[in-house]
N, C-alpha and C positions, 0 to 999 in steps of 0.2 A: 146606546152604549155609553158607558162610564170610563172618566179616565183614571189614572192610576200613577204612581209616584215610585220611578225602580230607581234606586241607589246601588252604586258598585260600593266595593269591600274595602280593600286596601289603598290606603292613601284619600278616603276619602270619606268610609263611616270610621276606619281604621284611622289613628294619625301617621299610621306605617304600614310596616307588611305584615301580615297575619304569619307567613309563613314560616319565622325563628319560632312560633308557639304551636303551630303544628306538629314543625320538628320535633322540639322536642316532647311534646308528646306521644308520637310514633314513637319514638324509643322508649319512652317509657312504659307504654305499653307492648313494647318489646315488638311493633310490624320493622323498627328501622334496628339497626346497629347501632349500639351505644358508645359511639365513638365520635368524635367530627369529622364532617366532611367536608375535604380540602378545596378551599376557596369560595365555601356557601356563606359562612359571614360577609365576604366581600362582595357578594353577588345578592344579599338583602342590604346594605349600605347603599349600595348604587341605586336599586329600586328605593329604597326610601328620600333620596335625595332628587334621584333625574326621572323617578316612575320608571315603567314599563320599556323596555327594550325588545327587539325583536329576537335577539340568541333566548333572554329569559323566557319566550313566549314561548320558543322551538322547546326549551328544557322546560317549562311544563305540560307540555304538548307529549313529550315522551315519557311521563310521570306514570301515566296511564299504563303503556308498556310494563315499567320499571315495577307496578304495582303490581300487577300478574302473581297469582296466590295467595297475595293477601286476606286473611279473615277479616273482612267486612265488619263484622261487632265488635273488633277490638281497633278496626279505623274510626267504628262511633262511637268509639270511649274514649279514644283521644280528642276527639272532635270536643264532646261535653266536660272534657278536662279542660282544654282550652276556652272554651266558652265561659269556664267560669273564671278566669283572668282575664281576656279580652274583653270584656264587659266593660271593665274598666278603663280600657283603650279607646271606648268608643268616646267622644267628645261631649259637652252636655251640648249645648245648641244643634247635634247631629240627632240627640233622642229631642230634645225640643219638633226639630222640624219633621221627624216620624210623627211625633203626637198631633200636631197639627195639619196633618195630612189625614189621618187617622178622624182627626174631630169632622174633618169638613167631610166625612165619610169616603173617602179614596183610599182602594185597595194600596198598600204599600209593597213594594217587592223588592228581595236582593236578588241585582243579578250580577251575578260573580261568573270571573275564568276558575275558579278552587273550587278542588274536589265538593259534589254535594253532600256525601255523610260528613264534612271537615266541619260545614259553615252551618248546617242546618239547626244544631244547638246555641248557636251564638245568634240564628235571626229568631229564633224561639225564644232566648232569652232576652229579646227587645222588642219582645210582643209585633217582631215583622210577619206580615199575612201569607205572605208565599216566598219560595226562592224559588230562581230560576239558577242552574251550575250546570257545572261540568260531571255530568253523570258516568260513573266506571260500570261498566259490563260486569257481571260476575255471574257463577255458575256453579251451586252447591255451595253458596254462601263464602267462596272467594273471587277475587277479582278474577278475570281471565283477560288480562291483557287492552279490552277494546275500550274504547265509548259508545255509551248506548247512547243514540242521537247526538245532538249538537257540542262540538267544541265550541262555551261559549266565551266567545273573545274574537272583537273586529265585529266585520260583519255576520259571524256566527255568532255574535247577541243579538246583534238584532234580529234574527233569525228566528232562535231561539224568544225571545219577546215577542215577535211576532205570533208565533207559534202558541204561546201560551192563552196572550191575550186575545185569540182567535174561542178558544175554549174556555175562556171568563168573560166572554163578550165586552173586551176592554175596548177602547177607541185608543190605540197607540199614537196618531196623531193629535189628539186632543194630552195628553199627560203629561208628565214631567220626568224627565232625569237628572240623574245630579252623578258626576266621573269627574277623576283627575286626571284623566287617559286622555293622547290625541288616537289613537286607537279604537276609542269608543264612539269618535265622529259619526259612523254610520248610526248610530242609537240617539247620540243627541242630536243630529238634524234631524230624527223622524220623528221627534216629540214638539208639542209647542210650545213647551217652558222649558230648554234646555239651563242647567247650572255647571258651569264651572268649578269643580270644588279643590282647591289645592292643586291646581292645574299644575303641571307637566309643562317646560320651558315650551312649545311647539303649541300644546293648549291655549295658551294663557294667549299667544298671539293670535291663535284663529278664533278665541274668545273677545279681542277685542278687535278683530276688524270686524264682527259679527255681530256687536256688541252687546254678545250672553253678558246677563250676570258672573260675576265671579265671587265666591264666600270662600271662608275657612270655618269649618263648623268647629276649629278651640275658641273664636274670639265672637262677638256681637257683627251680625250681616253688615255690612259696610262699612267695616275695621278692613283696610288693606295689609298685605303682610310681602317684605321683599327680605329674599334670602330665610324664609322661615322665623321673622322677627315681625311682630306686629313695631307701631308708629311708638305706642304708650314705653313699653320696653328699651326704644331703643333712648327714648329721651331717660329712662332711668340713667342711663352710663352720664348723661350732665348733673343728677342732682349732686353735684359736690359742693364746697362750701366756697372754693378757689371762685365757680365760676358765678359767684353770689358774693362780691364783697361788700357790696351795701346791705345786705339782711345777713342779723345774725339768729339764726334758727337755734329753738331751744325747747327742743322734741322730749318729751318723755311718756313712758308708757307704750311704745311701740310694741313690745312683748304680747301687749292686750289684742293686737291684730291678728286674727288669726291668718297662720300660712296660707291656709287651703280653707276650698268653701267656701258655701256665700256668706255676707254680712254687709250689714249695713250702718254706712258712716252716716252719721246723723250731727252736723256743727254749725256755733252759732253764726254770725254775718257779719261783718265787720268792713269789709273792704274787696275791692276787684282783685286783691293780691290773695283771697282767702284759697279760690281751687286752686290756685299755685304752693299754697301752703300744705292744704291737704294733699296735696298731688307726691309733694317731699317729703309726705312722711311714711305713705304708701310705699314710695319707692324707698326708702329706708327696709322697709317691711319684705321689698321682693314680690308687689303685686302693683298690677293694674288696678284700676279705678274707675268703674264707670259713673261720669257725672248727669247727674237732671239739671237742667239750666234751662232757663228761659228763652223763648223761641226767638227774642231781638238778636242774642248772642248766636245762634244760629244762621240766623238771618241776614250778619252782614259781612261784609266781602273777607275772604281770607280766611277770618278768624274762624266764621260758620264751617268752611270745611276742613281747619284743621281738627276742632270742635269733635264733631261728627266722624273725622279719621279716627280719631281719641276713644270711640265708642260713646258719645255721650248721648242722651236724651232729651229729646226736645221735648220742654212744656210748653204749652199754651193755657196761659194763668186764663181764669174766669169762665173757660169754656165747658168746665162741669164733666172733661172729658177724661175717660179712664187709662186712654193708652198710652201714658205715659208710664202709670202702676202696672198696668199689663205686661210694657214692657220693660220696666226692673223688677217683675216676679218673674219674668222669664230669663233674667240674667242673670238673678239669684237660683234662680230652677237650673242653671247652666254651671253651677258653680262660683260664679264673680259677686265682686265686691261694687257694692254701687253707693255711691255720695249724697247726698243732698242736704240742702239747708232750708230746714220748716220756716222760717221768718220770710222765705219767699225772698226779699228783695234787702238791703241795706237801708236800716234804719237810719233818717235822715234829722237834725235840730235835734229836739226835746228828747225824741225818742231813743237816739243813739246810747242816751246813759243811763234809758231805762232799766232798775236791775233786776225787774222779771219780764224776760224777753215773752213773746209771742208768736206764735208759729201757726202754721197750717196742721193739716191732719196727716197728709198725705205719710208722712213715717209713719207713723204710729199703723194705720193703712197695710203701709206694705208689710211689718214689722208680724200683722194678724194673718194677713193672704198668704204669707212665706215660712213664716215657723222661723226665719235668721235670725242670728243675733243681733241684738243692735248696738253700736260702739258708740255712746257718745263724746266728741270730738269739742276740746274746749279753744276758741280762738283770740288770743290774746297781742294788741302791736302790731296787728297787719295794716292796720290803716296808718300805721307810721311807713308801712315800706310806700303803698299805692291808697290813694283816698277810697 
């Protein structure tokens, strides 16, 4: 038996709740009232912030009821309406980690508590292998009110998982899942690589007495994020000029950044104040930064793990090894913006006032694997601020 890689929906392949784009889609395809319905913004705000509550679980729980006559094909025409905007909700590092589940050949599954005609278009259109959901009864091609089998949510996923992977000859305790739910407990104790993804205040604590991983699949795997703020972000609110009165910064061309998207910064070397320099202009820009650095800066106390909180990439110069390209095409595959400096290290004597610098391949490298743009990044007076 083979294992297999089931991911939940909302708040976790989702950076939210699916269920404002359901909404309105049921109405527009005219199953719901085209009107609002009083207190449901309030009641997808609170799941987007604290997850899954117990009254919301009971109110989808009666969804089913509430469904009762509905035309089933005009619930899967909402469904493939919304799929083609949630698409774009989905995270890149959460289609990364699909693909990569996918490459080492393991079935992939969502397993969602949302309706299955809702979500079935949306794991279709991220090439997921199967869903496992909350299936509606119906009878001459409208709902009649029931569930056929499992309400899946709590122990009725694991259930339902169980159930499935009995019939694809999965080994459920050898697999993985990945939830923001503490609700989901009974699924990720029964796997052997549970993930934490956007945990839920009650997750995140039984995630680290337990000590699951924990990801957020918007930023690079062991990038931490408190209050929905990654580390890089929040250091943006100091790049001011107040709190830098010995460097006077003299940024131009920012425009050339692109907002969104990968790209890559590619700047000459001059000084230990150089990623500080590029770091202030990004953040001028309104983006993170993921840097390649060298494994010493990694490697010693403090600095290494803020480093690494930062999203950075460690290389290990000379070892001929690829992952560290590996993994800034998968951070440019994710959307982000990654850094680096071909000269490798800071030109030392003679060579510092060489005026044709020399560099490594590795940009040029990632520059052909990724399709990004490349920004080159001129550095001028850093070694006035720090040698």
């Amino acid at each position: 038996m083979e294992p297999a890689a089931f991911f939940d929906l909302d708040r976790t392949l989702l950076r939210g709740a699916s269920g404002p784009m359901f909404s309105t889609m049921l109405k527009r395809v005219g199953v719901l009232p085209d009107r609002s319905i009083p207190g449901e913004g309030l009641v997808f705000k609170v799941f987007d912030v604290i997850g899954e509550t117990i009254p919301s679980m009971i109110a989808t729980r009666q969804m089913a009821r509430a469904a009762a006559g509905w035309d089933r094909s005009l619930v899967q025409d909402a469904g493939r309406m919304a799929a083609q905007l949630l698409i774009d909700e989905v995270p890149g590092f959460a289609k990364a980690a699909i693909a990569e589940h996918q490459a080492a050949g393991r079935k992939v599954v969502m397993a969602t508590t949302s309706p299955y005609d809702l979500v079935k278009p949306l794991a279709d259109a991220l090439g997921i292998d199967d869903v496992i959901a909350t299936r509606y009864g119906e009878a001459d091609g409208r709902y009649d009110g029931s569930v056929d089998g499992f309400f899946v949510w709590g122990p009725g996923k694991l259930a339902a998982v169980r159930d499935w992977a009995s019939r694809q000859g999965v080994d459920v305790a050898a697999s993985w899942a990945y939830s923001d739910s503490v609700y989901d407990l009974p699924l990720l104790s029964a796997v052997r690589r549970p993930t934490a993804v956007n945990p839920d205040p009650r997750l995140r604590v039984v995630a680290a007495v337990r000590r699951w991983p924990t990801r957020h699949f918007d930023v690079p795997a062991g990038v931490p994020k408190l209050a929905g703020i990654e580390p890089q972000r929040a250091l943006h609110l100091l790049a001011r000029p107040q709190l830098f009165p010995w460097v006077r910064f003299d940024v131009g061309g920012i425009d050339r950044i692109p907002a969104e998207g990968p790209a890559i910064l590619v700047g000459n070397h001059r000084s230990y104040f150089d990623p500080l320099a590029i770091g202030w202009a990004l953040a001028q820009a309104g983006r993170p930064v993921r840097f390649l650095g060298k494994k010493e800066v990694f490697d010693a106390p403090i600095v290494g793990q803020v480093v690494s909180a930062l999203g950075g990439i460690r290389v290990e110069r000379g070892t001929g090894s690829d992952e560290p390209l590996l993994a800034a095409a998968a951070a440019l595959e994710a959307g982000e913006a990654v850094a680096l400096m071909p000269q490798g290290t800071i030109p030392r004597g003679r060579a510092f006032f060489e005026p044709e610098l020399k560099g490594r391949w590795g940009a040029a490298k990632l520059a052909a694997m990724s399709g990004a743009p490349v920004i080159p990044i001129g550095l001028w007076g850093t070694e006035k601020v720090w040698p």
